[in-house]
Residue, then its C-alpha position, 0 to 999 in steps of 0.5 A: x143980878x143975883x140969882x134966885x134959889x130955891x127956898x132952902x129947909x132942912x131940919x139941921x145942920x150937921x155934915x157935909x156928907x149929907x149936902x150934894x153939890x147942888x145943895x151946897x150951891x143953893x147955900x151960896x146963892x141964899x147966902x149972897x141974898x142975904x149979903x146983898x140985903x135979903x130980909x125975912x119975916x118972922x111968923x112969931x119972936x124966934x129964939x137961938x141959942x149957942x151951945x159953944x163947949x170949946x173955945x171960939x172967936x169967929x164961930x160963935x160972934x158969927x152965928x151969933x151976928x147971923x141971928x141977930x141980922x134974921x130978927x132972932x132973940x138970942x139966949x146966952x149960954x156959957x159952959x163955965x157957969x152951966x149945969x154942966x159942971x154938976x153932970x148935966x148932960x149935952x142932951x138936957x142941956x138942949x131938952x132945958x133950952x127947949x122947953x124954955x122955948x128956943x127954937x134953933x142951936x149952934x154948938x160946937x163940942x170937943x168929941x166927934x158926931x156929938x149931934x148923933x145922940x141929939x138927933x136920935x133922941x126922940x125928945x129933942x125937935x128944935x134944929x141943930x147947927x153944928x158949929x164944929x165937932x172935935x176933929x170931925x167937921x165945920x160945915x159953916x167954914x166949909x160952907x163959907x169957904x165955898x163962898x168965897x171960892x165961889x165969889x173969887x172965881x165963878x166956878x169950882x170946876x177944874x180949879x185946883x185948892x191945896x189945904x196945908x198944914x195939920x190935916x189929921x186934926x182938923x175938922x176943916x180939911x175933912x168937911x172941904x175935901x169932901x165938898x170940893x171933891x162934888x163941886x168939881x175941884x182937884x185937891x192937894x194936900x200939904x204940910x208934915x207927911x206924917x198928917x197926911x193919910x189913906x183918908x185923904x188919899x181918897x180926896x187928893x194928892x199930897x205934894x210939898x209945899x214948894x210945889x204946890x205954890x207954883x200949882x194951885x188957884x187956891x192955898x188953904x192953910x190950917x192951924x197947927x192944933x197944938x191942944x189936940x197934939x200929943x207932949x212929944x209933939x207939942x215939945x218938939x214943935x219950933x214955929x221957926x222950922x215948920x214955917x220954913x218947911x211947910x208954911x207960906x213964906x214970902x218967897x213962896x208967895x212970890x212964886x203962886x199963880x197971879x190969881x191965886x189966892x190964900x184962905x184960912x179958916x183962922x185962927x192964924x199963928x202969924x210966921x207959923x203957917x202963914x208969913x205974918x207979912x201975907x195974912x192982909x196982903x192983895x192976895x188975902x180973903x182971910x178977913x173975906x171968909x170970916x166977912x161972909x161967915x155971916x151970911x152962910x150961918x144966916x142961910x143955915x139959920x134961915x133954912x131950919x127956920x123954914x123947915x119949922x114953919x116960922x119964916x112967912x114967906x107970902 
């Protein structure tokens, strides 16, 4: 039997610097109810919309799925044909929605802490998902890696979670060092030294590949973000020699603990950071995490839903 939570409202979504840790539990449990068939009364028709100023597959058809499993009406929205390409501003982009009645955004957008100047404004009260800021954070992957971390083995105390591979550019490893640090786990850190830095110092240790393989209860692998590398780098880059020295060979796997499991937050470059042979092999919970994005991005919908007041609870 699942355990019940309290019911969670928060005004939005952004960071996962504002969640402690038994916040981040409540997320989970909420998100297993809906998993498990939770449903939730809508007090009047609610509308979303996803504001999606870069390029996703599985965040957007995620948050989007997540509206429509609570009953919203979903507004389309794409960038390419917007009002921003004549100068509109992200701040009246979500004043339009808005006053056009929408009542709760996902957006995701290239540049770091975007939602500041949103959640400054005094004109703008509908709630905000983040659905990813630059190399900032993602706080629904975090939230659905959690859950996933959390279904596979029941705890987070003393459980040993590497995340390998672009850590300077990835939103990814900043929102999940910081949470798994609260919920009780170690972190380590992988991949080129040269992403490794003070700031993820403070969070865990870096340790090679070959290493941690034989360590950790959990191997989360990251993209390498080619789009935010410089020319030198991206020129330089052979898919062949950084999965030989930093990615998860099937060697490699061989050697893991036989719990042990592997997480992407994906896209995965198959034979790059992953061995294409592993990214559906026994020890995979890739497909699993997208699976309960679902129900995080439903727990995060439902929480700011409440907080307006238009989930009857009764």
């Amino acid at each position: 039997m699942l355990e019940t939570t309290k019911p969670l409202s928060y005004a939005n979504v952004l960071s996962m610097k504002d969640l402690g840790a038994d916040e981040v539990m409540d997320m989970i449990r909420e998100a297993q109810q809906f998993k498990a068939g939770k449903e939730i009364q809508l007090k009047r028709p609610v509308y979303a919309a996803n504001l999606f100023f870069e390029s996703s597959t599985r965040t957007h058809t995620s948050f989007e799925v997540a509206e429509r499993k609570l009953g919203l009406q979903v507004v389309n929205f794409d960038p390419s044909n917007s009002s921003v390409n004549k100068g509109e501003t992200m701040g009246d982009t979500v004043k339009t929605f808005q006053a056009l009645g929408v009542d709760v955004v996902a957006i995701r957008d290239r540049k770091n802490e975007y939602y500041n100047d949103l959640v400054n404004d005094p004109h703008i009260h509908l709630g905000i998902a983040n659905g990813g800021d630059g190399s900032g954070e993602h706080p629904s992957q975090s939230l659905l890696d959690m859950m996933t971390i959390y279904e596979e083995f029941g705890h987070f105390d003393g459980l040993k979670v590497a995340i390998v591979g672009d850590l300077t550019h990835s939103r990814v490893a900043r929102s999940n060092m910081e949470v798994l640090n609260k919920l009780g786990a170690e972190v380590y850190f992988g991949g080129p030294e040269k992403w490794f830095n003070n700031e993820f110092a403070e969070y865990g240790t870096w340790m090679p590949v070959d290493d941690l393989v034989e360590k950790v209860d959990v191997m989360m692998f990251l993209r390498v973000q080619h789009e935010r590398l410089d020319a030198s780098e991206n020129s330089t880059f052979t898919a062949s020699k950084y999965n030989a020295a930093y990615g998860l060979t099937e060697e490699r796997e061989s050697r893991m603990k036989n719990h042990a499991i592997i997480m992407h937050p994906a896209p995965v470059n198959r034979g790059v950071e992953i061995a294409d042979s592993l990214v559906e092999c026994d020890r995979s919970r890739i497909f699993t995490q997208m699976a309960n994005g679902v129900f995080i991005r439903m727990a995060i919908m439902a929480s700011m839903l409440r907080y307006r007041g238009l989930i009857d609870e009764d």
